[in-house]
Backbone as XML, in Angstrom:
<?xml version="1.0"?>
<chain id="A" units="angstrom">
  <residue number="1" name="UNK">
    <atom name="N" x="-5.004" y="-11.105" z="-8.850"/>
    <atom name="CA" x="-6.016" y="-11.924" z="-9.523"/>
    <atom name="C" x="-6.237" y="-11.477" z="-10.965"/>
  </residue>
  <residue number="2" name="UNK">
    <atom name="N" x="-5.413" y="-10.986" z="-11.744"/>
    <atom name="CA" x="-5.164" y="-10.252" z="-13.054"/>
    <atom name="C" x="-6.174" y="-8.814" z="-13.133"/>
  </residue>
  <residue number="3" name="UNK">
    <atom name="N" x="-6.310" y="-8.035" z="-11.989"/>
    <atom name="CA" x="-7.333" y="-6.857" z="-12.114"/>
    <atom name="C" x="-6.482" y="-5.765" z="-11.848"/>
  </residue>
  <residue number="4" name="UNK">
    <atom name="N" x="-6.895" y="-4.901" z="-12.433"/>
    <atom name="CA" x="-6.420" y="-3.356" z="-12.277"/>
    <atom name="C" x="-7.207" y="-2.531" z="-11.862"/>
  </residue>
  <residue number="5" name="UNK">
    <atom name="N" x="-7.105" y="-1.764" z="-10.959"/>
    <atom name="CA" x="-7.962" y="-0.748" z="-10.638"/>
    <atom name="C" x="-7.396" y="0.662" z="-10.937"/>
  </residue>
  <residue number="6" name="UNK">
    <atom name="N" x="-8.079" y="1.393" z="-11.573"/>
    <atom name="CA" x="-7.468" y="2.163" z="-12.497"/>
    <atom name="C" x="-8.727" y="3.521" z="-12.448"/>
  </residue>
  <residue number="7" name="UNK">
    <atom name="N" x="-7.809" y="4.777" z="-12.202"/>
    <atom name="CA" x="-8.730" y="6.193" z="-12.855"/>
    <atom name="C" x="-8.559" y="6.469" z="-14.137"/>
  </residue>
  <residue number="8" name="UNK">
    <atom name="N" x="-10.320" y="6.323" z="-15.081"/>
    <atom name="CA" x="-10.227" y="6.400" z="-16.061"/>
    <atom name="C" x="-11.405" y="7.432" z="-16.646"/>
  </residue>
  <residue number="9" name="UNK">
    <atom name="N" x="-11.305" y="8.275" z="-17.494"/>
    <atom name="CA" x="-12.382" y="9.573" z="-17.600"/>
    <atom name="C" x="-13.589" y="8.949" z="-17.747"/>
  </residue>
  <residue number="10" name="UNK">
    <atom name="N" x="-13.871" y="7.636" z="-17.022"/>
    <atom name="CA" x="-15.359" y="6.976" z="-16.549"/>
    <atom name="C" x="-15.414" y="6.626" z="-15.225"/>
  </residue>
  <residue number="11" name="UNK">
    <atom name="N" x="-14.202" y="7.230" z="-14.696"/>
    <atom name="CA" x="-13.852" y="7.222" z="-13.227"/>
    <atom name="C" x="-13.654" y="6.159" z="-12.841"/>
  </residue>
  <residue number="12" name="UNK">
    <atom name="N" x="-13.492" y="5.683" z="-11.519"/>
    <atom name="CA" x="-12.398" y="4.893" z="-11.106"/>
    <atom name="C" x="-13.449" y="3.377" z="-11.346"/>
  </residue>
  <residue number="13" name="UNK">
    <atom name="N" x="-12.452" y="2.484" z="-12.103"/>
    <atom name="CA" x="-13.108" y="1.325" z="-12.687"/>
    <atom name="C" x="-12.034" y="-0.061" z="-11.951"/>
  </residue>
  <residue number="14" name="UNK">
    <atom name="N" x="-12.831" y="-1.432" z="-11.903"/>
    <atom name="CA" x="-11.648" y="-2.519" z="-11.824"/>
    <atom name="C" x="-11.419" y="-2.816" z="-13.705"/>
  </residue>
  <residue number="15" name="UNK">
    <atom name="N" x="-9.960" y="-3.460" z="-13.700"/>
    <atom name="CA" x="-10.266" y="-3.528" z="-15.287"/>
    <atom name="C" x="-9.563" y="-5.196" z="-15.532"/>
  </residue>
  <residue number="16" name="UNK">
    <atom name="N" x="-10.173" y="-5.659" z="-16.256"/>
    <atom name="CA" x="-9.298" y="-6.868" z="-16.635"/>
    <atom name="C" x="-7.587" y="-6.792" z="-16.899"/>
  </residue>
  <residue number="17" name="UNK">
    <atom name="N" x="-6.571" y="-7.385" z="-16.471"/>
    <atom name="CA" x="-5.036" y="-6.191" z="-16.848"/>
    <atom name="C" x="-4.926" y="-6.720" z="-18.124"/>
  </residue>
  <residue number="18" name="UNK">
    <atom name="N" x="-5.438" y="-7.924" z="-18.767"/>
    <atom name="CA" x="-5.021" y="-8.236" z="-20.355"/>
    <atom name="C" x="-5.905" y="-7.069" z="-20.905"/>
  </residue>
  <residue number="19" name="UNK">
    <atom name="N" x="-7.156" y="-6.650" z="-20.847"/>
    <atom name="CA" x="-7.453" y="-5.655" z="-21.128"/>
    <atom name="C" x="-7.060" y="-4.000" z="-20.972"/>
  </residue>
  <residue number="20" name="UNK">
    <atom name="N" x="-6.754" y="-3.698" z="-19.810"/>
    <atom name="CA" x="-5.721" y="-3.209" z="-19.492"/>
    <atom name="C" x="-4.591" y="-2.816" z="-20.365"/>
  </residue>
  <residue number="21" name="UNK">
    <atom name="N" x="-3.945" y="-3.696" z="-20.665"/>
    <atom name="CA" x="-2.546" y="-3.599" z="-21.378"/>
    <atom name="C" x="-2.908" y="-3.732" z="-22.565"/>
  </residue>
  <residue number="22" name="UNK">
    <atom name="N" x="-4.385" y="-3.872" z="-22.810"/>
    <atom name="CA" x="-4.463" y="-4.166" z="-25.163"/>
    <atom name="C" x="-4.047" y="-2.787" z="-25.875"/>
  </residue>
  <residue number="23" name="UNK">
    <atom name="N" x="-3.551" y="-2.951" z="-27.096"/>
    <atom name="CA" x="-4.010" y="-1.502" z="-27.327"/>
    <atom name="C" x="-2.227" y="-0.490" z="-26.647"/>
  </residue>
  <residue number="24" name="UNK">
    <atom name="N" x="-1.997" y="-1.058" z="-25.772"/>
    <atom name="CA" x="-0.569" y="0.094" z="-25.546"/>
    <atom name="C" x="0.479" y="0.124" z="-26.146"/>
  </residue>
  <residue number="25" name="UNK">
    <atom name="N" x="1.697" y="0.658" z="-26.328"/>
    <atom name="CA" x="2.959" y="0.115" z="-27.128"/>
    <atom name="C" x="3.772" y="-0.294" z="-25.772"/>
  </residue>
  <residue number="26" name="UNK">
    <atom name="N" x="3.651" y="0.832" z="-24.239"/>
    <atom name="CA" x="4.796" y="0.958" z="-23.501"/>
    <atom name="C" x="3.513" y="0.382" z="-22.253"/>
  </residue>
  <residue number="27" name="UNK">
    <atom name="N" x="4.551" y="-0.063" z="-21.062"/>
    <atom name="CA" x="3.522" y="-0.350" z="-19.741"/>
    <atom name="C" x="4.811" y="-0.271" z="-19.032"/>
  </residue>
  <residue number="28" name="UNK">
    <atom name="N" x="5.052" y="0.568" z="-17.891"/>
    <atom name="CA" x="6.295" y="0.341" z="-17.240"/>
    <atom name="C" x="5.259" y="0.070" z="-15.452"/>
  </residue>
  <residue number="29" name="UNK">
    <atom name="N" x="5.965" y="-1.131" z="-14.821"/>
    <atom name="CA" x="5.430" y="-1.256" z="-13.489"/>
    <atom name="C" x="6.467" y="-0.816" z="-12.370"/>
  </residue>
  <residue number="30" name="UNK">
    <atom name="N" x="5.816" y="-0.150" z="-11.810"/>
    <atom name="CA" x="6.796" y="0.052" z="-10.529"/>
    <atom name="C" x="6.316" y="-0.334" z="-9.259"/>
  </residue>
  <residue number="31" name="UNK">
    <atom name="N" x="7.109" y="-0.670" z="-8.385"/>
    <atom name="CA" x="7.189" y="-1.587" z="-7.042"/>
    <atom name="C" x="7.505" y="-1.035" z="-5.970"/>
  </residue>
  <residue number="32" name="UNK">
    <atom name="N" x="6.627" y="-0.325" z="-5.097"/>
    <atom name="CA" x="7.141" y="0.123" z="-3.844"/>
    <atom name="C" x="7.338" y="-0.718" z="-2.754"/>
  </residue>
  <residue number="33" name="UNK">
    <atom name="N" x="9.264" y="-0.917" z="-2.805"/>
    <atom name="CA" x="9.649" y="-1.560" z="-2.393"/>
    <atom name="C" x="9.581" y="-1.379" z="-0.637"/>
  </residue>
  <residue number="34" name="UNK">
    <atom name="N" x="9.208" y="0.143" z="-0.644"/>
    <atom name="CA" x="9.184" y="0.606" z="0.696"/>
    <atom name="C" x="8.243" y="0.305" z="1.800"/>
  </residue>
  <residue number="35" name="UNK">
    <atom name="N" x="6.873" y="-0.020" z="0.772"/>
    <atom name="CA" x="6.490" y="-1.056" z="1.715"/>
    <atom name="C" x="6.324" y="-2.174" z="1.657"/>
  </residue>
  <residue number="36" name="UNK">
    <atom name="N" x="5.480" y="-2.836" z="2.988"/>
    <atom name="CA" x="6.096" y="-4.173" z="3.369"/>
    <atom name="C" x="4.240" y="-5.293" z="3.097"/>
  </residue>
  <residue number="37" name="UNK">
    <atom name="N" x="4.817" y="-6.062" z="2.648"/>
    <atom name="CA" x="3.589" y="-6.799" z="1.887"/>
    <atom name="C" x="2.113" y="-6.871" z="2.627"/>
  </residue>
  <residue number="38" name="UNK">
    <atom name="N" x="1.875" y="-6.872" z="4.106"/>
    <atom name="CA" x="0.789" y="-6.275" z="4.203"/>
    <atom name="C" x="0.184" y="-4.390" z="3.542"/>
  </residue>
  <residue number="39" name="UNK">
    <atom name="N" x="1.258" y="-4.034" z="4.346"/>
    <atom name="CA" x="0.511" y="-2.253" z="3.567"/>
    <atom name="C" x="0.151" y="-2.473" z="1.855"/>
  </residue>
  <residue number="40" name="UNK">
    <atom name="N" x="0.953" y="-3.229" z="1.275"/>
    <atom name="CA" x="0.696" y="-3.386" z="-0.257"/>
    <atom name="C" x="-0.572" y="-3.603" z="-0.117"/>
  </residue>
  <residue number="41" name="UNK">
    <atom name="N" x="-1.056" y="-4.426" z="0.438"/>
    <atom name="CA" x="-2.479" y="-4.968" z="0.530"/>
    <atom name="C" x="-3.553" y="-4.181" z="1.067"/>
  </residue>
  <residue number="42" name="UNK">
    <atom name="N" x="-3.324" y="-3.610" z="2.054"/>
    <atom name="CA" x="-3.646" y="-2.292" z="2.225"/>
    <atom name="C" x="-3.908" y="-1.176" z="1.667"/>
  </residue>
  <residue number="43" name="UNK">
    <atom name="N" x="-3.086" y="-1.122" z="0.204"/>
    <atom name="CA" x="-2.966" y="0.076" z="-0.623"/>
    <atom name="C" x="-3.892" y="-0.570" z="-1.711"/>
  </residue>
  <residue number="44" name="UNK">
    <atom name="N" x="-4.086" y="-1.499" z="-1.997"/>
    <atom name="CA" x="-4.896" y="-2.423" z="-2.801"/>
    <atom name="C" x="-6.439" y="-2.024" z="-2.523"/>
  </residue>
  <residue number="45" name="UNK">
    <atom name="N" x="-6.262" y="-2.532" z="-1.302"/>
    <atom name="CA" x="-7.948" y="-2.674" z="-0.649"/>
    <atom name="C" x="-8.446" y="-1.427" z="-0.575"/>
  </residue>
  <residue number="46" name="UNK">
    <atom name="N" x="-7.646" y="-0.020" z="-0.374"/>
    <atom name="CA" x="-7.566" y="1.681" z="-0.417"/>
    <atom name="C" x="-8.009" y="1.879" z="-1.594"/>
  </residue>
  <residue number="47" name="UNK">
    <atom name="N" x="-7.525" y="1.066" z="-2.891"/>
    <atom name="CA" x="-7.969" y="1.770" z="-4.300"/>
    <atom name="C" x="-9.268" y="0.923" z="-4.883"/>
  </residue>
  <residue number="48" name="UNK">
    <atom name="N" x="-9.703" y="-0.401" z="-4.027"/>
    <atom name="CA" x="-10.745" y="-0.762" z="-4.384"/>
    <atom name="C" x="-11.911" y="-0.310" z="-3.892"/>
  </residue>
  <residue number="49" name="UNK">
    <atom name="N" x="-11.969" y="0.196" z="-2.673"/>
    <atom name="CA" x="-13.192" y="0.884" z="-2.381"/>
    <atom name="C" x="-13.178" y="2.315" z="-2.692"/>
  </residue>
  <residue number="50" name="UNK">
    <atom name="N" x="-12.620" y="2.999" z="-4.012"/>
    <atom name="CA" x="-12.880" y="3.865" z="-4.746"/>
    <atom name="C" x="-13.345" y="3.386" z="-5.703"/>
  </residue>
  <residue number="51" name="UNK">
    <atom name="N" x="-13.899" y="2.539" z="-5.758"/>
    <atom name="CA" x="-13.942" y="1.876" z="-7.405"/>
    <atom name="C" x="-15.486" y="2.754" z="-7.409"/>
  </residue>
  <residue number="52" name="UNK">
    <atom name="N" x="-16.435" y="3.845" z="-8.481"/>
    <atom name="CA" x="-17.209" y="4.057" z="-8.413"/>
    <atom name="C" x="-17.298" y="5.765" z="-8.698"/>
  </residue>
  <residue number="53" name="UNK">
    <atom name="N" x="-16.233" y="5.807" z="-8.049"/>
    <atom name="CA" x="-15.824" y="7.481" z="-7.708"/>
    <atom name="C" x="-15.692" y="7.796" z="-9.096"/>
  </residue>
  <residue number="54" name="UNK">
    <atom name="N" x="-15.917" y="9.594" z="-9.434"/>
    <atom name="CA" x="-16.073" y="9.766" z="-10.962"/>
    <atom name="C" x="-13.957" y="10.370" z="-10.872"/>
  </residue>
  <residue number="55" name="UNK">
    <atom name="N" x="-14.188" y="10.570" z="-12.257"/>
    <atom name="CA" x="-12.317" y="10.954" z="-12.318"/>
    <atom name="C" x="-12.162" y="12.727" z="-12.179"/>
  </residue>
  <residue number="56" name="UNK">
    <atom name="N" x="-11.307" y="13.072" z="-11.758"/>
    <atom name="CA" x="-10.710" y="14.363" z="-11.344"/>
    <atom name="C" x="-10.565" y="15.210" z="-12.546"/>
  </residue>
  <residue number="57" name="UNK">
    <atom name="N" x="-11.070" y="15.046" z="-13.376"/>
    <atom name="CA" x="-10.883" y="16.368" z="-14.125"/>
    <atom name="C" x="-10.423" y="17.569" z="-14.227"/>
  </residue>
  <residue number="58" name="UNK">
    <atom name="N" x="-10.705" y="18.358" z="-12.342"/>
    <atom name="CA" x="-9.584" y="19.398" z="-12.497"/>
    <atom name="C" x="-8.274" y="19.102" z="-11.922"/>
  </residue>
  <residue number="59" name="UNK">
    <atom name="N" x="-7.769" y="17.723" z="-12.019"/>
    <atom name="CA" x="-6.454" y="17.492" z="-11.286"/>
    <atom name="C" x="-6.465" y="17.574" z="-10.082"/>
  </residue>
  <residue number="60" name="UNK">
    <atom name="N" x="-7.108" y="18.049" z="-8.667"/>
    <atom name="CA" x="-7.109" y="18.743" z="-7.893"/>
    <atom name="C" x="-6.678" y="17.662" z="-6.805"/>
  </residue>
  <residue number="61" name="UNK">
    <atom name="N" x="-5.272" y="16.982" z="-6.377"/>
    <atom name="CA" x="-5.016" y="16.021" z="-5.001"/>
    <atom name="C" x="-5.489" y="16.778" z="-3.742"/>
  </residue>
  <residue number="62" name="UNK">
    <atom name="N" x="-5.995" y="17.205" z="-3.740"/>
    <atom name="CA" x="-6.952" y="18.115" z="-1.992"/>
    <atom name="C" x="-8.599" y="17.250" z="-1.981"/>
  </residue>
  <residue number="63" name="UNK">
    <atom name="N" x="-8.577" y="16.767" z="-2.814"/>
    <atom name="CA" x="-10.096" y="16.186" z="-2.742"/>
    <atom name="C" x="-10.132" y="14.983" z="-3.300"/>
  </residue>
  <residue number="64" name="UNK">
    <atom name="N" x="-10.519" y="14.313" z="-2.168"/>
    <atom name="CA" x="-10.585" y="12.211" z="-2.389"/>
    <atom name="C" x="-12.391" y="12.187" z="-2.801"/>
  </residue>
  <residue number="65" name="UNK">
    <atom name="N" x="-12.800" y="12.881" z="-3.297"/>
    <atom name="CA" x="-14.186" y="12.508" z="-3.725"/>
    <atom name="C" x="-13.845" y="11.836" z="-5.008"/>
  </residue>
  <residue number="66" name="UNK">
    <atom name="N" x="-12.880" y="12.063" z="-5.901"/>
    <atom name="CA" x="-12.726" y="12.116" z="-7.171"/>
    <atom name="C" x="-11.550" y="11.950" z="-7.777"/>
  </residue>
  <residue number="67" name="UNK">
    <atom name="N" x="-10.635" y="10.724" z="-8.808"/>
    <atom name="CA" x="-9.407" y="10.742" z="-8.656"/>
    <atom name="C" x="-9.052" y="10.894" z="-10.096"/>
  </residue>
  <residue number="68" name="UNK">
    <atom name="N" x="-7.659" y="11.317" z="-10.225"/>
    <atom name="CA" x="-7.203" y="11.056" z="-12.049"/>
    <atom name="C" x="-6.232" y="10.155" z="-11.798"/>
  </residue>
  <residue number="69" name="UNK">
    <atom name="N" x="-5.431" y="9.011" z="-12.791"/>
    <atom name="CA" x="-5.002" y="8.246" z="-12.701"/>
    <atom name="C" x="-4.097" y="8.197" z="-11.374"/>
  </residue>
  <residue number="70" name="UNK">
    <atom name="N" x="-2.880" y="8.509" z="-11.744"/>
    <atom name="CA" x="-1.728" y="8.691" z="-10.408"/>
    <atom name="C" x="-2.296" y="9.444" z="-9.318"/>
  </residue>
  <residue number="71" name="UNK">
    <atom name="N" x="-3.184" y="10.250" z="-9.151"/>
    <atom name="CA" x="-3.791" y="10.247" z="-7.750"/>
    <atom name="C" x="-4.692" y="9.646" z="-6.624"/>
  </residue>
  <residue number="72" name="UNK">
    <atom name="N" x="-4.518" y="8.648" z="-7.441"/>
    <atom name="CA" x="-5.345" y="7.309" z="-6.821"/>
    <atom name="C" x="-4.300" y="6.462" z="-6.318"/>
  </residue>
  <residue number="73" name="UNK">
    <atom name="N" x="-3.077" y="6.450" z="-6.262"/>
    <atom name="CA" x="-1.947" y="5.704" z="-5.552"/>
    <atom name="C" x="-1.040" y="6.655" z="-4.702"/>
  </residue>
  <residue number="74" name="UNK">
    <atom name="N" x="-1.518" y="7.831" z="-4.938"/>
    <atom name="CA" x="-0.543" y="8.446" z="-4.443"/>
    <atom name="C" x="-1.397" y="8.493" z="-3.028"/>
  </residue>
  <residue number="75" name="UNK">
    <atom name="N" x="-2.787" y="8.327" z="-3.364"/>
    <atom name="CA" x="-3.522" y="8.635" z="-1.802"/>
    <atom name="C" x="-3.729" y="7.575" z="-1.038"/>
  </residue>
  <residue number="76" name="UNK">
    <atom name="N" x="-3.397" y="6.651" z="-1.644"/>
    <atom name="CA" x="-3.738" y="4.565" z="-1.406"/>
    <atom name="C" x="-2.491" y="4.583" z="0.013"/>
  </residue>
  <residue number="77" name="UNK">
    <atom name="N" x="-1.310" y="5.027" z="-1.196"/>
    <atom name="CA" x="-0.196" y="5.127" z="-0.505"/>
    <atom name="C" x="-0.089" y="5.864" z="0.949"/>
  </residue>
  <residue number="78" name="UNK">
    <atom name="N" x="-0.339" y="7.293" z="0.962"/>
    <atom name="CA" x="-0.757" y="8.384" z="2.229"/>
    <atom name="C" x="-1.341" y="7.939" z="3.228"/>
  </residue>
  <residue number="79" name="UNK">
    <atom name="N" x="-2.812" y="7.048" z="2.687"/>
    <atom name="CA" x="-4.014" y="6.359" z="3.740"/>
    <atom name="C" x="-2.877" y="5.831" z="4.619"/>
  </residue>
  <residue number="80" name="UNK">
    <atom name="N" x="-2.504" y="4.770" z="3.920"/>
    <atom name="CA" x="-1.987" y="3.687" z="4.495"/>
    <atom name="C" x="-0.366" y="4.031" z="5.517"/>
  </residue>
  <residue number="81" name="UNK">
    <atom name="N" x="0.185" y="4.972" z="5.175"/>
    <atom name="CA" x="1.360" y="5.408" z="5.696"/>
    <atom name="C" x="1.383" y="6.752" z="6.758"/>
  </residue>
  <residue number="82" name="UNK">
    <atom name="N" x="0.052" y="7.204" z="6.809"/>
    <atom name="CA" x="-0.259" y="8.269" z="7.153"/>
    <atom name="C" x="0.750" y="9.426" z="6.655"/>
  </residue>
  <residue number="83" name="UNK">
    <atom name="N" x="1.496" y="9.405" z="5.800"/>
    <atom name="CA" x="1.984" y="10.802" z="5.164"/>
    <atom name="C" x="2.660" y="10.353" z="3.601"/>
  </residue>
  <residue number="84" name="UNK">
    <atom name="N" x="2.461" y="10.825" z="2.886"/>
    <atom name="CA" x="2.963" y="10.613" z="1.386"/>
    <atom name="C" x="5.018" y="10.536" z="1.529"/>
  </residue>
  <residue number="85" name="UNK">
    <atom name="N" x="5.404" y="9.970" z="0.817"/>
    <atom name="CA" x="6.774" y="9.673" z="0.495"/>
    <atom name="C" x="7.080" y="10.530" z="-1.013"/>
  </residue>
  <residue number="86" name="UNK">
    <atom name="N" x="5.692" y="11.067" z="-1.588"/>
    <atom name="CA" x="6.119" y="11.703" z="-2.643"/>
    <atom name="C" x="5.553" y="13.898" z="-2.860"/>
  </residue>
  <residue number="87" name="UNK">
    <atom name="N" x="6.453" y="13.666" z="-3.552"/>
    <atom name="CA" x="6.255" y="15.184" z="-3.318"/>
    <atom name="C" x="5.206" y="15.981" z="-4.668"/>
  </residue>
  <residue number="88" name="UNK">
    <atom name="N" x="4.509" y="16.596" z="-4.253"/>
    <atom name="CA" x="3.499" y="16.768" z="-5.084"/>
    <atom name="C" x="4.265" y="18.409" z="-5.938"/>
  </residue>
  <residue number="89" name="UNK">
    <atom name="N" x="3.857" y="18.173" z="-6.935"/>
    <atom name="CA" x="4.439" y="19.557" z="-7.872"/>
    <atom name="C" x="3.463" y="20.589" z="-8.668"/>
  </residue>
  <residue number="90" name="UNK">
    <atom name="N" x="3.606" y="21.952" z="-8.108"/>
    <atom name="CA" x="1.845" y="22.826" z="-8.677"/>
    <atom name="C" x="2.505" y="23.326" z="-10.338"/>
  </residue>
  <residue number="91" name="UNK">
    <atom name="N" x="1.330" y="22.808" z="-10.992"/>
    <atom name="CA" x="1.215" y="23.048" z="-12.105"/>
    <atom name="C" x="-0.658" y="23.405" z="-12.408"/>
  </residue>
  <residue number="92" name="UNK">
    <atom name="N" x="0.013" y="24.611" z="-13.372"/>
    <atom name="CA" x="-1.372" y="25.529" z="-13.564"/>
    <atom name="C" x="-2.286" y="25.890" z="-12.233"/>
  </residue>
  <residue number="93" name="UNK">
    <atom name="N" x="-1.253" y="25.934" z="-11.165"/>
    <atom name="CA" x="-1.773" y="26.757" z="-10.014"/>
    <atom name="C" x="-2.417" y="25.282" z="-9.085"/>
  </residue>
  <residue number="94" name="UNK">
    <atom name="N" x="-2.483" y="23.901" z="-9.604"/>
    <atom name="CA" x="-3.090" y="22.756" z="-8.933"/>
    <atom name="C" x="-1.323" y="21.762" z="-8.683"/>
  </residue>
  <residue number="95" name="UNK">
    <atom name="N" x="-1.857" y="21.361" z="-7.178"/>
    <atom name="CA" x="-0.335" y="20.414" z="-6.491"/>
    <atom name="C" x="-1.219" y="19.071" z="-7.304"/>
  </residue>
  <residue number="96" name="UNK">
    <atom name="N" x="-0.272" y="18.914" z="-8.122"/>
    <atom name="CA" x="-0.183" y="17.633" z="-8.753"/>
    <atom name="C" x="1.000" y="16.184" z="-8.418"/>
  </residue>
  <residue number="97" name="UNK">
    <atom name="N" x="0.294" y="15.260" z="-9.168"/>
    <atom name="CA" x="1.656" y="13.997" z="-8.577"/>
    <atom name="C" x="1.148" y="13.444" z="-10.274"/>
  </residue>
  <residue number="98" name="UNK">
    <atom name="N" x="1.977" y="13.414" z="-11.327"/>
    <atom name="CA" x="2.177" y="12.563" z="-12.323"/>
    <atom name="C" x="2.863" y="10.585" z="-12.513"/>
  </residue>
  <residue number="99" name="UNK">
    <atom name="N" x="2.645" y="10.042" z="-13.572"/>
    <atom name="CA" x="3.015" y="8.539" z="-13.203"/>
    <atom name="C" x="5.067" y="9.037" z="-12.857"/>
  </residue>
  <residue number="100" name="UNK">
    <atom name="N" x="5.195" y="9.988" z="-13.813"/>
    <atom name="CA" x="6.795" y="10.212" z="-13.381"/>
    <atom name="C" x="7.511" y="10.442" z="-12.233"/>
  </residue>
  <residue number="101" name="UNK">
    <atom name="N" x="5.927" y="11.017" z="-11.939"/>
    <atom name="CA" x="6.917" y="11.253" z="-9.805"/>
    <atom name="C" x="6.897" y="10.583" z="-9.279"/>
  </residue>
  <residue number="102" name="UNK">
    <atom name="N" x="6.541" y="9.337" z="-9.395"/>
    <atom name="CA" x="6.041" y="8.178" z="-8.569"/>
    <atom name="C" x="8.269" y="7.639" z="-9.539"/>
  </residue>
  <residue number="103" name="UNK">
    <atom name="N" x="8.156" y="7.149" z="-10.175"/>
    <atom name="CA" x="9.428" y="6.788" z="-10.806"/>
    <atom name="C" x="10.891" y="7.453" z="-10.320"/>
  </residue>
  <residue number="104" name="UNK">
    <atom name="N" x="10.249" y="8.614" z="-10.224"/>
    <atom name="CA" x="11.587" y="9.788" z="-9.765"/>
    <atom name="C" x="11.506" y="10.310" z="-8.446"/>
  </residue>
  <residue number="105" name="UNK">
    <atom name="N" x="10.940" y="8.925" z="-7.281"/>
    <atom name="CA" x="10.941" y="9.501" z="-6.406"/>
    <atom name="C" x="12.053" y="8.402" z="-5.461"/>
  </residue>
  <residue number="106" name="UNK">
    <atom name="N" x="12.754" y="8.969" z="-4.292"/>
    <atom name="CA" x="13.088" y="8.306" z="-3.423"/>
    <atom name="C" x="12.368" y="8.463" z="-2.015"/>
  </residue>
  <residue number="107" name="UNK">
    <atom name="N" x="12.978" y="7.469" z="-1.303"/>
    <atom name="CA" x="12.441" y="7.348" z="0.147"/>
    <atom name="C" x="13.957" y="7.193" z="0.926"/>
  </residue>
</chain>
């Protein structure tokens, strides 16, 4: 319906996507082809009832109180599959998932 739901350091917001996309040079979308068009919907409806939640500041994927961008799909994804397809990587001592691991990942 042109909305984005998005972690943003005003925490997790819906956003208009023309708004969304103003303002960027690059937007790359990726498509998990792996799942199957209900779970998509599923993973949808997972990141909308975070909408409210403040943003993750210390990075930290161990705690769904609070998300930073890419850890809000990476957990949409988990809910819904009951185990992640992506592999989380510790940096500065915190297991992180960046927009790149989501790109550089297989199933």
């Amino acid at each position: 319906d042109g909305r984005v739901v998005e972690a943003t350091t005003k925490g997790v917001v819906e956003t208009n996507l023309a708004w969304f996309l103003f303002g960027k040079d690059y937007c790359a979308v990726s498509r998990p082809n792996f799942l199957t068009e209900e779970q998509k919907w599923l993973v949808a409806d997972y990141c909308k009832r975070q909408i409210g939640k403040p943003y993750d500041f210390s990075i930290n994927t161990s705690n769904i109180d609070k998300f930073y961008c890419s850890e809000i799909i990476y957990h949409a994804i988990k809910f819904v599959l009951g185990e992640s397809p992506f592999k989380l990587k510790v940096v500065l001592g915190q297991e992180t998932i960046a927009p790149s691991d989501f790109y550089n990942a297989t199933k």
